[in-house]
Each structure stands twice: as C-alpha cells, then as structure tokens.
C-alpha positions as CSV (number, residue, x, y, z in Angstrom):
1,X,-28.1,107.5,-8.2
2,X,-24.2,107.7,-7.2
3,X,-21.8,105.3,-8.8
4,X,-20.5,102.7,-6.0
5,X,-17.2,103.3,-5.4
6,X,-15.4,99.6,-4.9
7,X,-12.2,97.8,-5.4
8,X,-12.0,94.4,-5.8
9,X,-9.7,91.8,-3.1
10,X,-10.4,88.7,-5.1
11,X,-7.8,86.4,-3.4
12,X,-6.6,86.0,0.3
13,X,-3.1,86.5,-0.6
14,X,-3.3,89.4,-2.8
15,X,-2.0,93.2,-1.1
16,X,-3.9,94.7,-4.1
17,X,-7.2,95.0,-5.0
18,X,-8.9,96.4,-8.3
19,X,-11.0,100.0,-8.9
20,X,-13.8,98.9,-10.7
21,X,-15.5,102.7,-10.8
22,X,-14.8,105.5,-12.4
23,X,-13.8,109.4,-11.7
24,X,-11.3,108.0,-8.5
25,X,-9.3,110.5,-7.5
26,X,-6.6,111.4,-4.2
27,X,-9.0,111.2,-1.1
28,X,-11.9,109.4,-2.3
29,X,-13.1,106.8,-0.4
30,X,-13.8,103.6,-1.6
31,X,-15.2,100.1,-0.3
32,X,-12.6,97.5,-0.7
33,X,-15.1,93.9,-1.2
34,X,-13.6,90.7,-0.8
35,X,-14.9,87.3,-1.7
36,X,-16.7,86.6,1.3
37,X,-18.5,89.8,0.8
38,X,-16.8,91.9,3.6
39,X,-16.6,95.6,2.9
40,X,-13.1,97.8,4.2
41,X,-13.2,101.4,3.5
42,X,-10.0,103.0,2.7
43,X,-9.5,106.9,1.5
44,X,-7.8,106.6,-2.3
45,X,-4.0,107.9,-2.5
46,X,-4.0,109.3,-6.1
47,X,-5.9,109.5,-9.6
48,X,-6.8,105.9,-10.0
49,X,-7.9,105.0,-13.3
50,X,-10.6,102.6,-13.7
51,X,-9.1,98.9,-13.9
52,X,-6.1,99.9,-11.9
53,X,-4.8,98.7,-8.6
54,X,-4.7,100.2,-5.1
55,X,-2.6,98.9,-2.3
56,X,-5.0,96.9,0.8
57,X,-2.6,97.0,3.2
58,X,1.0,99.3,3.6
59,X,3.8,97.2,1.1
60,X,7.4,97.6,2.0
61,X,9.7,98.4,-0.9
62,X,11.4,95.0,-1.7
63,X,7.9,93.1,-1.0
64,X,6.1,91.1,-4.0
65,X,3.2,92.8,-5.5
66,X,0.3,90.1,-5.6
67,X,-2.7,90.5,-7.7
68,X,-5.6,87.0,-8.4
69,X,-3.2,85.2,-6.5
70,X,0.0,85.8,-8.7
71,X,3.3,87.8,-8.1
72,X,3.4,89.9,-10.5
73,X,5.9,92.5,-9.5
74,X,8.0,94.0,-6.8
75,X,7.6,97.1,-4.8
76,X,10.5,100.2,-5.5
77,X,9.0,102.2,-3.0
78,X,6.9,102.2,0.2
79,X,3.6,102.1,-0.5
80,X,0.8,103.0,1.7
81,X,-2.8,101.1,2.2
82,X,-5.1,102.7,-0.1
83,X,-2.4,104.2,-2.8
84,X,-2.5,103.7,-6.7
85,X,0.3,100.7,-7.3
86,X,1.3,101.1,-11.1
87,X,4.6,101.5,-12.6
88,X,5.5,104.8,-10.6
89,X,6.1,102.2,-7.8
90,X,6.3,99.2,-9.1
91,X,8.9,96.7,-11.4
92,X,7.4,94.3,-13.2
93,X,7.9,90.6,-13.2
94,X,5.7,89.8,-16.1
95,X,7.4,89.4,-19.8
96,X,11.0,90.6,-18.2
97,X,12.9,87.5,-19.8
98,X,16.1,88.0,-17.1
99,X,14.6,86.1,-14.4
C-alpha cells in the first residue's frame, strides 16, 4: 500500500501548509487537508523534506509567511502555490532580536 501523500493547512489564515510524507519530490502531487477535512491537490515545486512547508496559495515577495496561525517570516521571493517555502525564500522572524 502507497504512502498518502498530504500536507497539513491547520489554520484558516496560514499560506503554508505542512508535508507530513516522505520521498516528496518536484512534481509530485500531494493532497493539501484542512481542518474541516477538505482535500486540494497541488503538484509539489521541489524536494520537500518531511516536516517542511509548501506554499497553499501564490505569496508575493514582501508578504508574511503564516504557519498554525503565527507570522513567522517574510517572503524574499515570489513564491508559487505548491513550492517548498524554507530559507532559500524566506527571512525569518523568529529569534532575530532587531525587531
């Protein structure tokens, strides 16, 4: 039996959700599950480690980065719906100490 490929959307306001499966790689698809139980596929832009976040919707560069409800970053680049959002396109807000 195949792995389910998902990513978690756990709060309304988030624009990332979460890979919770392994071996996700550019072009995979994936079922983004949100907490009313509603499934979105999206095709995966990158090598997506497990544990790692994906982009649910396109993100302007300048726009927050929200994850469980929380800012915690800002965007450097555009980023498309679907691809990996880690520090290649991302500055953190967390544990800065300038802000």
């Amino acid at each position: 039996m195949e792995e389910a490929k998902i990513a978690l959307h756990v709060n309304d306001k988030d624009n990332v959700a979460t890979i919770f499966a392994n071996g996700i790689t550019d072009g995979t698809e994936v079922e983004i599950r949100n907490k009313r139980g509603e499934c979105t596929p999206v095709t995966v832009i990158g090598d997506v480690p497990y544990g790692h976040k994906i982009a649910v919707r396109d993100i302007r560069k300048g726009e927050l980065i929200i994850k469980y409800g929380e800012e915690i970053g800002i965007a450097t680049h555009d980023i498309r719906r679907g691809e990996y959002v880690h520090i290649h396109n991302l500055d953190s807000l967390r544990g800065r100490g300038d802000l």
